[in-house]
N, CA, C and O atoms as a Tripos MOL2 file, in Angstrom:
@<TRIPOS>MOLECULE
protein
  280   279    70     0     0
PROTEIN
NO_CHARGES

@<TRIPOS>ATOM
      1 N          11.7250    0.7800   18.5870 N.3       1 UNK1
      2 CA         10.5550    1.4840   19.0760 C.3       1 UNK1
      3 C          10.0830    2.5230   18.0550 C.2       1 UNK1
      4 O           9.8930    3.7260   18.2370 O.2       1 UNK1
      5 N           9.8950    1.6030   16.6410 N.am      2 UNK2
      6 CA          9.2410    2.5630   15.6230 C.3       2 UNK2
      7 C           7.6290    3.7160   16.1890 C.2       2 UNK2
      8 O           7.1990    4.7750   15.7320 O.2       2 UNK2
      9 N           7.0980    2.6960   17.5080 N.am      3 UNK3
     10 CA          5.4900    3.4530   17.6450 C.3       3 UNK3
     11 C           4.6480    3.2080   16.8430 C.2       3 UNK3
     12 O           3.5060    3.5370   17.1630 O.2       3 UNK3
     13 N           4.8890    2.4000   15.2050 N.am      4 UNK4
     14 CA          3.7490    2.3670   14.4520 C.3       4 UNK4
     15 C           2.5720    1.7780   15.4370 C.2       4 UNK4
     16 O           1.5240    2.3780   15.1980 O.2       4 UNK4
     17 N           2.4110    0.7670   16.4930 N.am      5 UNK5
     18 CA          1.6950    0.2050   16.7020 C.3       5 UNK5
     19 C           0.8250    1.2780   17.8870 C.2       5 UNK5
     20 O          -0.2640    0.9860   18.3820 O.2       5 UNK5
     21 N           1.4290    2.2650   18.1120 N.am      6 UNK6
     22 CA          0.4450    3.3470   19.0880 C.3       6 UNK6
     23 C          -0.3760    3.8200   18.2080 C.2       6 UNK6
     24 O          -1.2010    4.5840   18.7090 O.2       6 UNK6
     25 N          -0.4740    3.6660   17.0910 N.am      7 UNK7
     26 CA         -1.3270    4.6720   16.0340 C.3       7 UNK7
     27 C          -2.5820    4.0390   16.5040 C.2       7 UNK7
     28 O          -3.4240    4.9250   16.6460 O.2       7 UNK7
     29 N          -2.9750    3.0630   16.7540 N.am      8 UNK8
     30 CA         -4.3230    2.5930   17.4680 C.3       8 UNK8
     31 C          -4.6870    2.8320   18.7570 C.2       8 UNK8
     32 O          -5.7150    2.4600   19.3250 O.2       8 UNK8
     33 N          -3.5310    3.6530   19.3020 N.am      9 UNK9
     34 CA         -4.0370    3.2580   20.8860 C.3       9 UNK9
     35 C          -3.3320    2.0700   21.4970 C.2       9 UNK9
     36 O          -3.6140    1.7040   22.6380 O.2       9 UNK9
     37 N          -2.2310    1.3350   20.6060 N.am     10 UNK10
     38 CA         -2.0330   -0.2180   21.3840 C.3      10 UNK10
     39 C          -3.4180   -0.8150   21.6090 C.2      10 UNK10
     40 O          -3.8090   -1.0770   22.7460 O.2      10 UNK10
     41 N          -4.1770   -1.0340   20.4930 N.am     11 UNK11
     42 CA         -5.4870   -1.4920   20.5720 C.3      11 UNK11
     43 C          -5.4920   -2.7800   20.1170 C.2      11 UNK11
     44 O          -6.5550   -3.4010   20.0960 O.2      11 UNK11
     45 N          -4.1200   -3.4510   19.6210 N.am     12 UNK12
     46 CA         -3.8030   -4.2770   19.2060 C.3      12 UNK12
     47 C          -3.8150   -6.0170   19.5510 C.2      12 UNK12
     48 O          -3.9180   -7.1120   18.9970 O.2      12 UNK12
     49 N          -3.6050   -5.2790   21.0680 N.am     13 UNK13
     50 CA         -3.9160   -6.4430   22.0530 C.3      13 UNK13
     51 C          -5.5740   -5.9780   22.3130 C.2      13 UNK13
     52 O          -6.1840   -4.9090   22.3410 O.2      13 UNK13
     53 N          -6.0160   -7.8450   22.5310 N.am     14 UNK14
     54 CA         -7.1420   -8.0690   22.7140 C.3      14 UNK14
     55 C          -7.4500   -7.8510   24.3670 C.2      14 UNK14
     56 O          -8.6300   -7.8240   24.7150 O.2      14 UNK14
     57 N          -6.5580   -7.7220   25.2160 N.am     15 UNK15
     58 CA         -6.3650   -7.0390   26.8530 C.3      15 UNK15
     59 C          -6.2190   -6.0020   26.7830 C.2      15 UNK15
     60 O          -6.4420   -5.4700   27.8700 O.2      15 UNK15
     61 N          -5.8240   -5.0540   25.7330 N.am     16 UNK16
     62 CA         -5.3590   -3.9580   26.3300 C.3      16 UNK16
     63 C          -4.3090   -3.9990   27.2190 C.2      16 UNK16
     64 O          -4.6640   -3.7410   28.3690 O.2      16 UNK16
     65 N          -3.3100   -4.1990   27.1000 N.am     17 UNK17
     66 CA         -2.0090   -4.7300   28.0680 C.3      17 UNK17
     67 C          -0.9220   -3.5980   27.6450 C.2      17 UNK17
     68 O           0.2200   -3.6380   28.1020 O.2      17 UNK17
     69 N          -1.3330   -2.6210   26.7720 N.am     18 UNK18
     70 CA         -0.0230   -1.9420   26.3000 C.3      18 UNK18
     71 C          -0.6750   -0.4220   26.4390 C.2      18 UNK18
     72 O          -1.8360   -0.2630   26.0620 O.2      18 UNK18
     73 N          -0.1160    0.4110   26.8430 N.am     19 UNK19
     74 CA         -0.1550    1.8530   26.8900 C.3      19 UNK19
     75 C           0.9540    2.6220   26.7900 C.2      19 UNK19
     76 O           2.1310    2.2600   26.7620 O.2      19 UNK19
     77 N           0.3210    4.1100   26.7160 N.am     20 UNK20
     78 CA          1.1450    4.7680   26.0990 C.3      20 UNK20
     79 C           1.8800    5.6140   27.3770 C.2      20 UNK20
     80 O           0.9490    5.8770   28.1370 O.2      20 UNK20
     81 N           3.0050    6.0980   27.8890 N.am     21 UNK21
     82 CA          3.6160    7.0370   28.8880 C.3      21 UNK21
     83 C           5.0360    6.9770   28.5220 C.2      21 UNK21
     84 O           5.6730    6.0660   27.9930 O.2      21 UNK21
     85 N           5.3970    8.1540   28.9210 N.am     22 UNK22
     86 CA          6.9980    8.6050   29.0240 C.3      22 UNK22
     87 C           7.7660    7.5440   29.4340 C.2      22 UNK22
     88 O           7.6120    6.7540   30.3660 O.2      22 UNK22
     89 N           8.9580    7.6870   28.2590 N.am     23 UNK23
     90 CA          9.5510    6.3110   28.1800 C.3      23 UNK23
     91 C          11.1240    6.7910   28.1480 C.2      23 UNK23
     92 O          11.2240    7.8530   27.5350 O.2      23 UNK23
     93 N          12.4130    6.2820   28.6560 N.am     24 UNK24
     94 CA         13.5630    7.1270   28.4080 C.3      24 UNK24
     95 C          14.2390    6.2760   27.1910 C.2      24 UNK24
     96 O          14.4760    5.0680   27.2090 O.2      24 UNK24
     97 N          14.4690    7.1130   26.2240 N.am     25 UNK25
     98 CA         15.1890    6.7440   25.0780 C.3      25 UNK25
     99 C          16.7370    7.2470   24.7960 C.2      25 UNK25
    100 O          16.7610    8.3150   24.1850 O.2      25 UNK25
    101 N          17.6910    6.8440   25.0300 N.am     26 UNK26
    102 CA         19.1270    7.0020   24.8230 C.3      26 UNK26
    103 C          19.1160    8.4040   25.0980 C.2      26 UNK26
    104 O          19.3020    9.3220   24.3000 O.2      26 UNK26
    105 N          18.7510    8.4890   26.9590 N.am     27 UNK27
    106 CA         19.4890    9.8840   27.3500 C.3      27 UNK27
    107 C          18.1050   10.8760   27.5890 C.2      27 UNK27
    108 O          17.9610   11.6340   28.5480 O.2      27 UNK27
    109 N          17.1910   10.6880   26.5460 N.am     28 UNK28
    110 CA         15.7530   11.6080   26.6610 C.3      28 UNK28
    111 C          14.8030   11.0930   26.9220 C.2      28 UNK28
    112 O          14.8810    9.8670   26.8510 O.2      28 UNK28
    113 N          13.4300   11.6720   27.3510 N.am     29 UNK29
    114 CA         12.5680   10.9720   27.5760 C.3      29 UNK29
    115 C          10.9740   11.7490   26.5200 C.2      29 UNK29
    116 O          10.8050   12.9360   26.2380 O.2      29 UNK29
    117 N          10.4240   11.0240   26.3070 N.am     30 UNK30
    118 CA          9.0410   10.8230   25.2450 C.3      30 UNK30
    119 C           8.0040    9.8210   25.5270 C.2      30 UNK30
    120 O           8.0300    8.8650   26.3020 O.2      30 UNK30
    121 N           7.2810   10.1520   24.9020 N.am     31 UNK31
    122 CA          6.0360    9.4000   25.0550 C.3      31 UNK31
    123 C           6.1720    8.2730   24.0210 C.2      31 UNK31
    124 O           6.2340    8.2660   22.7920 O.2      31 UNK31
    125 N           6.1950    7.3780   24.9120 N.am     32 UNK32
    126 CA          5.9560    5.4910   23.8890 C.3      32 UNK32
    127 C           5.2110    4.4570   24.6720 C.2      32 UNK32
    128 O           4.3080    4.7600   25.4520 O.2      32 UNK32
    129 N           5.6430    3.1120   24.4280 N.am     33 UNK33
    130 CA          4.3940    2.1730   24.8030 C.3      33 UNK33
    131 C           5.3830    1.4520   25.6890 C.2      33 UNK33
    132 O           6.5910    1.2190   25.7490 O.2      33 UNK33
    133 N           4.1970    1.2040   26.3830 N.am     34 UNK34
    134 CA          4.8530    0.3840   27.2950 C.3      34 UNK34
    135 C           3.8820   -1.1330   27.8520 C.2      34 UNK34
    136 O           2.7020   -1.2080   27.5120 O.2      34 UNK34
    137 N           4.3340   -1.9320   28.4580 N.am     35 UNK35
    138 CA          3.0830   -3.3690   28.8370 C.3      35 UNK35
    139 C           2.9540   -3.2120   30.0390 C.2      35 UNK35
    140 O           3.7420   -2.6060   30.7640 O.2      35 UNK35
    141 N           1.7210   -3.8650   30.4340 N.am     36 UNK36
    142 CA          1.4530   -3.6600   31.6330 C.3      36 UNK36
    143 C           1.7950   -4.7550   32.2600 C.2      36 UNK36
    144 O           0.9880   -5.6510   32.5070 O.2      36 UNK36
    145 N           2.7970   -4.7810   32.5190 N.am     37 UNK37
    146 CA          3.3810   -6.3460   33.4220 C.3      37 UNK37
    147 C           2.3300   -6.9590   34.7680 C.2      37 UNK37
    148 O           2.0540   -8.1550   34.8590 O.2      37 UNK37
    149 N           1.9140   -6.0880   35.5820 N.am     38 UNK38
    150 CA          1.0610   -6.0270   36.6460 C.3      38 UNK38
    151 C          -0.4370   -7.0210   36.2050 C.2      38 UNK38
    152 O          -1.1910   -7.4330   37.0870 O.2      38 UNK38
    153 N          -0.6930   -7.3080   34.6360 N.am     39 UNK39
    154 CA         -1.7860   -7.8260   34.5920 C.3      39 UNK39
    155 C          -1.4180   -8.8310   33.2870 C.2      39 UNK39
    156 O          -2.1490   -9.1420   32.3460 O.2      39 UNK39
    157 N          -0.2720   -9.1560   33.5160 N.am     40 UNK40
    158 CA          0.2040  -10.3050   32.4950 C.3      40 UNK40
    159 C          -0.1640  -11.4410   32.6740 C.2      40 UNK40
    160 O           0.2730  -12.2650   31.8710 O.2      40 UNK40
    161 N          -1.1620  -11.9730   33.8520 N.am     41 UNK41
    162 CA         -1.7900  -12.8530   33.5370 C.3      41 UNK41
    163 C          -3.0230  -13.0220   32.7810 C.2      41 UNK41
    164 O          -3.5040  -14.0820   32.3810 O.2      41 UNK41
    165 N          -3.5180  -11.7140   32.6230 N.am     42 UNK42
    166 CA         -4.6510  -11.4090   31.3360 C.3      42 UNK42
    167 C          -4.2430  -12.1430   29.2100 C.2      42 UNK42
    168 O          -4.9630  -12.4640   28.2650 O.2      42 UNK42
    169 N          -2.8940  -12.0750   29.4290 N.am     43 UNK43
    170 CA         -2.6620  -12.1690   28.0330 C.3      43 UNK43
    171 C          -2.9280  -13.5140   27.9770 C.2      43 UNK43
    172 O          -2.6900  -14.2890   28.9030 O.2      43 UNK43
    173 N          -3.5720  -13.9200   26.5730 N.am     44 UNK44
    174 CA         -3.6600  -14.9220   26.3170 C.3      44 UNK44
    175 C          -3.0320  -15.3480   24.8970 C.2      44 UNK44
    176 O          -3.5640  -15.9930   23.9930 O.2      44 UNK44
    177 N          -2.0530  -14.9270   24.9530 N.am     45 UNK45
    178 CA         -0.7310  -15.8420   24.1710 C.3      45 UNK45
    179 C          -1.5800  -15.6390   22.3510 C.2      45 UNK45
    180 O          -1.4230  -16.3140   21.3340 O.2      45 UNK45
    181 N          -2.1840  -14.7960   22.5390 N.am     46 UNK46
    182 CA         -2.5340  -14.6860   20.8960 C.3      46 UNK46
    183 C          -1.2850  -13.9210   19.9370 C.2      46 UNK46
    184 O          -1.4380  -13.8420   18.7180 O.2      46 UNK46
    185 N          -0.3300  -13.4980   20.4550 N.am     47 UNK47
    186 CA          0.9350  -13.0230   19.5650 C.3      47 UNK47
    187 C           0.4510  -11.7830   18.9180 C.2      47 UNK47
    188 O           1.3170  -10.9740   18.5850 O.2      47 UNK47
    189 N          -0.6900  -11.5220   18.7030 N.am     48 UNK48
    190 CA         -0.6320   -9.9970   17.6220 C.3      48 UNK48
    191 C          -0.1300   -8.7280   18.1840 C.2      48 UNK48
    192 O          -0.5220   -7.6640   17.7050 O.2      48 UNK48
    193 N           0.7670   -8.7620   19.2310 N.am     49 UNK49
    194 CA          1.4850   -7.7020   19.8350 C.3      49 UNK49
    195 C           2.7300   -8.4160   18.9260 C.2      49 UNK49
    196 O           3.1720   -7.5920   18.1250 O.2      49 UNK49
    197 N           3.3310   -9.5780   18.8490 N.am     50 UNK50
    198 CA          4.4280   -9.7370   17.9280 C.3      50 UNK50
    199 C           4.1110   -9.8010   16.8350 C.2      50 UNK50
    200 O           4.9880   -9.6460   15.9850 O.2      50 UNK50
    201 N           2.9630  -10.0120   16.4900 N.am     51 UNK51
    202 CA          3.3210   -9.9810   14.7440 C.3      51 UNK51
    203 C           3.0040   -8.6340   14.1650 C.2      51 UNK51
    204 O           3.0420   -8.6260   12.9340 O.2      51 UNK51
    205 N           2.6260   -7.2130   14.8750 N.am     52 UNK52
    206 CA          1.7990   -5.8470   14.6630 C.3      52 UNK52
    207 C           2.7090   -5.1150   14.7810 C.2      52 UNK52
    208 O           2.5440   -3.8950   14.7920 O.2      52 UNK52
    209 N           4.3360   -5.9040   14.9430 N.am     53 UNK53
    210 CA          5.1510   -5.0640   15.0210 C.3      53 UNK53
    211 C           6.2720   -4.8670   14.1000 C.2      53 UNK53
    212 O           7.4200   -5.2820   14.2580 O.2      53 UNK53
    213 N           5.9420   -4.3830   13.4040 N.am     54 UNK54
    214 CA          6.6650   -4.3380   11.9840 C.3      54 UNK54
    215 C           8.9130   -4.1510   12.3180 C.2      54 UNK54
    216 O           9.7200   -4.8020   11.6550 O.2      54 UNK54
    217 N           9.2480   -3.3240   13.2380 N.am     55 UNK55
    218 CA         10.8100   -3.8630   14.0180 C.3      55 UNK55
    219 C          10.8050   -4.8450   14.5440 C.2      55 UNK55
    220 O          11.9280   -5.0660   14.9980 O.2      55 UNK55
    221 N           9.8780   -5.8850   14.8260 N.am     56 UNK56
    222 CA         10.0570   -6.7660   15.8240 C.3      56 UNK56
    223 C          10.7390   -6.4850   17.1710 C.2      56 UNK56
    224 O          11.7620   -7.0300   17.5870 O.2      56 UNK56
    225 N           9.8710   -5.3680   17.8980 N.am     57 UNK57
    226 CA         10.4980   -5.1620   19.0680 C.3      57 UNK57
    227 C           9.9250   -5.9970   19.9260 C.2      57 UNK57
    228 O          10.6150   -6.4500   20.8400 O.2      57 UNK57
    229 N           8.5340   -6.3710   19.7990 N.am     58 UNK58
    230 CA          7.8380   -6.8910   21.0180 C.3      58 UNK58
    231 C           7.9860   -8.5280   20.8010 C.2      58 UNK58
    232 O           7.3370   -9.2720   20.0670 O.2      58 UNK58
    233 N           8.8540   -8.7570   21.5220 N.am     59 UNK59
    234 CA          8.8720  -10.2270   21.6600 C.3      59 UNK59
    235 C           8.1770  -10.8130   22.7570 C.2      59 UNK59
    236 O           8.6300  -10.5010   23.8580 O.2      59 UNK59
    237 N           7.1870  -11.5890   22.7470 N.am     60 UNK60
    238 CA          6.4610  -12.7190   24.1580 C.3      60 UNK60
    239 C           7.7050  -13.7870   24.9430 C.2      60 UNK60
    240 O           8.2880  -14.8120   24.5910 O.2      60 UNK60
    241 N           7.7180  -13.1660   25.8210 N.am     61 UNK61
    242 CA          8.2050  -14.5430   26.7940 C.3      61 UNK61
    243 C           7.5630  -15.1540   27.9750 C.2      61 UNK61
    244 O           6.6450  -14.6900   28.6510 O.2      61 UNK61
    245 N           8.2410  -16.3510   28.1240 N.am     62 UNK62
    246 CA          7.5070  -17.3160   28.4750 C.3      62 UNK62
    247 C           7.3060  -17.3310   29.7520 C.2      62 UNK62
    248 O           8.2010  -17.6150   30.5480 O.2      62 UNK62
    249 N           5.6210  -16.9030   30.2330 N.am     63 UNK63
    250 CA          5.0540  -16.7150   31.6860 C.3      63 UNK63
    251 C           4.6110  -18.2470   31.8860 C.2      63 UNK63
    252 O           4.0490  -18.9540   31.0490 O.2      63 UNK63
    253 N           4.9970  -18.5930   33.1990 N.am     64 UNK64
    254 CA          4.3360  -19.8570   34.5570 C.3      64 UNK64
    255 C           3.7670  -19.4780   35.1590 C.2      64 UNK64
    256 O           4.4120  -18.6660   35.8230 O.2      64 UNK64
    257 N           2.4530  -19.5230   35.5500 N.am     65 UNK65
    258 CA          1.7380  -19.2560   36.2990 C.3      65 UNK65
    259 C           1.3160  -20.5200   37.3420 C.2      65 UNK65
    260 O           0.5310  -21.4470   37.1400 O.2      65 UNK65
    261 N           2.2190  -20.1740   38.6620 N.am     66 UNK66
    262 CA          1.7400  -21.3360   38.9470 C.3      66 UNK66
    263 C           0.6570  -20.8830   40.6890 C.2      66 UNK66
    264 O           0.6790  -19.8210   41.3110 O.2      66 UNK66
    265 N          -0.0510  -22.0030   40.9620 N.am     67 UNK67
    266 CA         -1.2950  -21.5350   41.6580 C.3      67 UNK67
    267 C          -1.1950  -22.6350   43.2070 C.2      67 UNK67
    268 O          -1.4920  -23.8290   43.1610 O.2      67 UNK67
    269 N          -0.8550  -22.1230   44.1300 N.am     68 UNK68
    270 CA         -0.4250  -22.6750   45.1080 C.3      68 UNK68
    271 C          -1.2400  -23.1090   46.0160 C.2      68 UNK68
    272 O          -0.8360  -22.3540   46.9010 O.2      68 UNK68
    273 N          -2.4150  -23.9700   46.7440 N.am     69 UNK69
    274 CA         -2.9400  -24.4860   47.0430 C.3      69 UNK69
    275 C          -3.0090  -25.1710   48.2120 C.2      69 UNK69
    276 O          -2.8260  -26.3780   48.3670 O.2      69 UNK69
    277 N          -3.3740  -24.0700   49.3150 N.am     70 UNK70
    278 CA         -3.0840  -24.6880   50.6010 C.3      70 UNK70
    279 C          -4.2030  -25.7350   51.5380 C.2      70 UNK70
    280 O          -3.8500  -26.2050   52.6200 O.2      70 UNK70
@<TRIPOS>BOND
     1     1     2 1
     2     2     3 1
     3     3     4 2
     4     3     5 am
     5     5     6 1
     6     6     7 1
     7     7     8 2
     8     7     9 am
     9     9    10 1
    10    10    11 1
    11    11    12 2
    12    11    13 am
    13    13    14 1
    14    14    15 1
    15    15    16 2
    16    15    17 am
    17    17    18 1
    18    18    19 1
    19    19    20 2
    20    19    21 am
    21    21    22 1
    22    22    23 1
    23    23    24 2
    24    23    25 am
    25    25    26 1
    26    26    27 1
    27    27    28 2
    28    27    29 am
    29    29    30 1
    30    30    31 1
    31    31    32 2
    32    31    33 am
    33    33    34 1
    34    34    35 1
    35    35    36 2
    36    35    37 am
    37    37    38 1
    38    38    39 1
    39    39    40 2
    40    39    41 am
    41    41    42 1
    42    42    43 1
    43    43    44 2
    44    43    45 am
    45    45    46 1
    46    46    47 1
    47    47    48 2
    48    47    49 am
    49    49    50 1
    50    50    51 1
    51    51    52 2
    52    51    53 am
    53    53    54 1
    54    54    55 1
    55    55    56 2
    56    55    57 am
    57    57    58 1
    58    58    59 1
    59    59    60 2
    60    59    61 am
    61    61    62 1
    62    62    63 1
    63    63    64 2
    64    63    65 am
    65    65    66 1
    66    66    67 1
    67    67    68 2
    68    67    69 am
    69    69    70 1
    70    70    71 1
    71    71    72 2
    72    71    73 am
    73    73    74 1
    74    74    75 1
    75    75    76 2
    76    75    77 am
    77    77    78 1
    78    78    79 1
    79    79    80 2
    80    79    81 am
    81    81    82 1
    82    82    83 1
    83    83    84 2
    84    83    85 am
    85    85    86 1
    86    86    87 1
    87    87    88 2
    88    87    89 am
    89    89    90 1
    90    90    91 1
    91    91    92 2
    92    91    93 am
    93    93    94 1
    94    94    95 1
    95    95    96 2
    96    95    97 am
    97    97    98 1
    98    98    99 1
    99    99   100 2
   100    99   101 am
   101   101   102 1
   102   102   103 1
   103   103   104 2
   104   103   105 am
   105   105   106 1
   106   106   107 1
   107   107   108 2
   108   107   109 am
   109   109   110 1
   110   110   111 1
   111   111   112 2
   112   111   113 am
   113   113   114 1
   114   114   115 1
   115   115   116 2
   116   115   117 am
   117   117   118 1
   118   118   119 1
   119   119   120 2
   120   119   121 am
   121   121   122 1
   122   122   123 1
   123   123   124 2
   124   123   125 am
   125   125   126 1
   126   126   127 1
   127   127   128 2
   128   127   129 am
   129   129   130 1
   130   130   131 1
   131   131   132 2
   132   131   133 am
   133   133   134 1
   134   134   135 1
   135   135   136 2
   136   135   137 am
   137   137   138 1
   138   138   139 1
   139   139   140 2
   140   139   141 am
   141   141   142 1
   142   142   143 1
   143   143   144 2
   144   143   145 am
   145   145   146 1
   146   146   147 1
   147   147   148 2
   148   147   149 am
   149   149   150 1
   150   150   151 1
   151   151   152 2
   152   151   153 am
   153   153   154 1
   154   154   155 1
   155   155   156 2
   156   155   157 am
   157   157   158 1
   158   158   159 1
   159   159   160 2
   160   159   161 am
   161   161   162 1
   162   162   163 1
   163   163   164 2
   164   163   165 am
   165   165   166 1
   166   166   167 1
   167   167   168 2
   168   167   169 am
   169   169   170 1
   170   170   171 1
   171   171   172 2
   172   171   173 am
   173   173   174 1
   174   174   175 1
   175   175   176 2
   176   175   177 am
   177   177   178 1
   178   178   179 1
   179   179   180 2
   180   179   181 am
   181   181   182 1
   182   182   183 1
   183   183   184 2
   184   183   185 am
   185   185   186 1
   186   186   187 1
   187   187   188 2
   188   187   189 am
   189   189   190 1
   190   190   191 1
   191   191   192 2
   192   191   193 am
   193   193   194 1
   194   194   195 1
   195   195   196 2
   196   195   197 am
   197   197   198 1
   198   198   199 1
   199   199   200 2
   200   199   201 am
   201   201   202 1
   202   202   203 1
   203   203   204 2
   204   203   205 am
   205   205   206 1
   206   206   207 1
   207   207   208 2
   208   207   209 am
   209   209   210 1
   210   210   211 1
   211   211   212 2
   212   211   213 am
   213   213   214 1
   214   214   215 1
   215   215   216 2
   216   215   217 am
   217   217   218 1
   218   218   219 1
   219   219   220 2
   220   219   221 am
   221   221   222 1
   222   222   223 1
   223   223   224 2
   224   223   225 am
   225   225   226 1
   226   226   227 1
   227   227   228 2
   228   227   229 am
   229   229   230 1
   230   230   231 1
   231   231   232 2
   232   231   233 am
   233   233   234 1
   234   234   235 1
   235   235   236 2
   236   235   237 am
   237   237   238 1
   238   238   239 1
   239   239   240 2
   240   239   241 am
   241   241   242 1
   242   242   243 1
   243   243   244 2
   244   243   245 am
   245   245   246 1
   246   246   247 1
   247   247   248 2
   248   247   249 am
   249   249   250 1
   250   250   251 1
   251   251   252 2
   252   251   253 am
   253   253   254 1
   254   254   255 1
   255   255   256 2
   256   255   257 am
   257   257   258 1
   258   258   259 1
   259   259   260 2
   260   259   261 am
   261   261   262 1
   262   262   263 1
   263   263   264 2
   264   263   265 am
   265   265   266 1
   266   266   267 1
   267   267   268 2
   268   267   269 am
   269   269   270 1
   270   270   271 1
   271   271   272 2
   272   271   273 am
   273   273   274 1
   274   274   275 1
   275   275   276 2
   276   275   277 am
   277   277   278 1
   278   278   279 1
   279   279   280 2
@<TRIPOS>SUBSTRUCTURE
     1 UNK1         2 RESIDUE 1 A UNK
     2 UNK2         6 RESIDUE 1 A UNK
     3 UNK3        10 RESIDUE 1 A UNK
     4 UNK4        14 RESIDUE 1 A UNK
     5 UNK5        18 RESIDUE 1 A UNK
     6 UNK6        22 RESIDUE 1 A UNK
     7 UNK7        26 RESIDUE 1 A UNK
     8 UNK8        30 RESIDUE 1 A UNK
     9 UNK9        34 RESIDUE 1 A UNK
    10 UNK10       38 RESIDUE 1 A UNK
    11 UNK11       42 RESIDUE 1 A UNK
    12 UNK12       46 RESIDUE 1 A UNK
    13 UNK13       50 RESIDUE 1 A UNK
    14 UNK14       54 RESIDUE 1 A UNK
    15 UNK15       58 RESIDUE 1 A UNK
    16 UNK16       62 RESIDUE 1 A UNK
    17 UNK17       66 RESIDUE 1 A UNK
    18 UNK18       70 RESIDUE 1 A UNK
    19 UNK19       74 RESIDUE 1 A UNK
    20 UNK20       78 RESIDUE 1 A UNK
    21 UNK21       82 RESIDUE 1 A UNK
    22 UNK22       86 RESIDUE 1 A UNK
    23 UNK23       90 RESIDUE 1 A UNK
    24 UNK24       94 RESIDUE 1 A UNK
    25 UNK25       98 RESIDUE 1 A UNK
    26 UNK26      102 RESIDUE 1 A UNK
    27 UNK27      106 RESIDUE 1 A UNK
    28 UNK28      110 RESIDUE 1 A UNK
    29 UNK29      114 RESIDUE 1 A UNK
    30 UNK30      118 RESIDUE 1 A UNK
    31 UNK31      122 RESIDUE 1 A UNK
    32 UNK32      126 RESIDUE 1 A UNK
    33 UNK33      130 RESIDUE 1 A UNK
    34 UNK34      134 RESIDUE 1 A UNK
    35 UNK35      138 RESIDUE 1 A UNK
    36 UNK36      142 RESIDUE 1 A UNK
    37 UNK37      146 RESIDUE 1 A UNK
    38 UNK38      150 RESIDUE 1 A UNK
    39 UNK39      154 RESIDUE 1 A UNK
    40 UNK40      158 RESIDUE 1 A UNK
    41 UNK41      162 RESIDUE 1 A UNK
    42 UNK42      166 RESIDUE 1 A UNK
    43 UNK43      170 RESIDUE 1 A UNK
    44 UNK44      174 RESIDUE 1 A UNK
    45 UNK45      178 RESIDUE 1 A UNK
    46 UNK46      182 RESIDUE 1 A UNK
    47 UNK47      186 RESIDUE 1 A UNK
    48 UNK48      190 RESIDUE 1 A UNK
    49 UNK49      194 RESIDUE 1 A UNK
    50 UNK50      198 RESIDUE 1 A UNK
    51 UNK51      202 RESIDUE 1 A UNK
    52 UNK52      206 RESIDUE 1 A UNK
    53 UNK53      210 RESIDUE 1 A UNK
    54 UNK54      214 RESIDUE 1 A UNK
    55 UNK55      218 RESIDUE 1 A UNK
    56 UNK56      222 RESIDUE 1 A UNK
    57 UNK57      226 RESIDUE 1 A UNK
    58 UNK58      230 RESIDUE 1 A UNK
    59 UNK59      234 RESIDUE 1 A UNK
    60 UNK60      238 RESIDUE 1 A UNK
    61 UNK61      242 RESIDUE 1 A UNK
    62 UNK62      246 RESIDUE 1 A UNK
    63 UNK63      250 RESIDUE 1 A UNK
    64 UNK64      254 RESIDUE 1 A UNK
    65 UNK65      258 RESIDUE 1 A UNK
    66 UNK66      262 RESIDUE 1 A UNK
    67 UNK67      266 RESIDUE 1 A UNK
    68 UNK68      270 RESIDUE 1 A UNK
    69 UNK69      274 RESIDUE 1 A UNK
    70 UNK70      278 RESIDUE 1 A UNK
């Protein structure tokens, strides 16, 4: 959790899916980024949240969306 990628705002994503709030880091707490899980069906799998991240913290995993049809 270098943060280089807050230097934009997390503007990085084309959703806006990432913001910034108090985050607990080994014991303390600070301001870092976080995803907005709640609207993860917005992402559309373009990766520049993984590749903008120079630690490779942000890894994509793999969402199903499935749509139930009564």
């Amino acid at each position: 959790m270098c943060e280089q990628c807050l230097e934009d705002n997390g503007n990085f994503c084309p959703q806006n899916l990432f913001y910034k709030e108090i985050v607990k880091k080994v014991g303390r707490e600070e301001l870092g980024i976080r995803f907005n899980f709640k609207e993860i069906a917005k992402c559309q799998g373009c990766f520049k949240c993984e590749l903008s991240c120079p630690e490779g913290a942000i890894q994509p995993i793999k969402y199903e969306f499935q749509q139930f049809i009564s």
